[in-house]
C-alpha positions in Angstrom: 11.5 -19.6 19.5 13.8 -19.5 22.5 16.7 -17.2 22.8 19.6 -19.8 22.2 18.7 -20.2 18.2 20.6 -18.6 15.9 18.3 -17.1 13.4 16.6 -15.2 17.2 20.2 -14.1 18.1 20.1 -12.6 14.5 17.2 -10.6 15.2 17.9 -9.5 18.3 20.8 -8.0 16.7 19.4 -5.8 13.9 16.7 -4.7 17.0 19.3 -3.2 19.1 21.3 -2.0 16.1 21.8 2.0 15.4 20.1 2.8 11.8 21.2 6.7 12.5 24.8 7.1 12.2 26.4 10.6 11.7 28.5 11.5 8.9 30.9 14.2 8.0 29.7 16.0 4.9 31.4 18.0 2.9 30.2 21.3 1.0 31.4 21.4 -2.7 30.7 25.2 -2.5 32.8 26.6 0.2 34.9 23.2 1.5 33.6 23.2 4.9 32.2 20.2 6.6 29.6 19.3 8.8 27.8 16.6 10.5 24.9 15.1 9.1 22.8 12.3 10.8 21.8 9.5 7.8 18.7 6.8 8.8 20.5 3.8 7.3 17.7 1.8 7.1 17.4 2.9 3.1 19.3 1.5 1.1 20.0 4.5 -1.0 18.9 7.9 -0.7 19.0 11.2 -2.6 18.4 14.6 -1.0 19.3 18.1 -0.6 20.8 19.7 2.4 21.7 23.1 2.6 25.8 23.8 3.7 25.6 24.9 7.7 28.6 27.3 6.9 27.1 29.1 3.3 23.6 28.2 3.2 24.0 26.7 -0.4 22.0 23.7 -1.4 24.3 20.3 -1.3 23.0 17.3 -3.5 23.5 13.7 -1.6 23.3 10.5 -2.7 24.1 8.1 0.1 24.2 4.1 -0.1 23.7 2.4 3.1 23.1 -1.1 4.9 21.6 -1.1 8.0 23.7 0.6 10.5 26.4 1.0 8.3 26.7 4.3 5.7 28.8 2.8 2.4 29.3 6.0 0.1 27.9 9.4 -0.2 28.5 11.6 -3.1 28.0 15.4 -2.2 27.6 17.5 -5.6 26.5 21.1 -5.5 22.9 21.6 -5.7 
């Protein structure tokens, strides 16, 4: 394919796209937030992070497209 087609412009694209993007999260413990670096190459996700400011577990579920974070619901873990 040469470089001038569309469908290799496409994927030269998603190649030099960011799948990390930092976030703000939010703890549902003490109210603080922090940054939080999400691979957006999942589409959805669920883990646990502890708060940076009290240490307490944080349940996430984040829902992403690549390079691009859609939602993330932070519930107390």
């Amino acid at each position: 394919m040469r470089s001038g087609q569309p469908e290799y412009d496409q994927f030269a694209i998603f190649l030099r796209m960011e799948l990390t993007i930092e976030t703000e999260i939010v703890c549902p413990h003490c109210g603080e937030s922090f940054p939080l670096q999400i691979d957006t190459s999942q589409r959805e996700q669920s883990l646990i992070e502890d708060c940076t400011v009290c240490c307490r577990p944080i349940a996430l579920t984040i829902r992403c497209r690549p390079g691009e974070i859609e939602s993330v619901l932070e519930e107390e873990g």
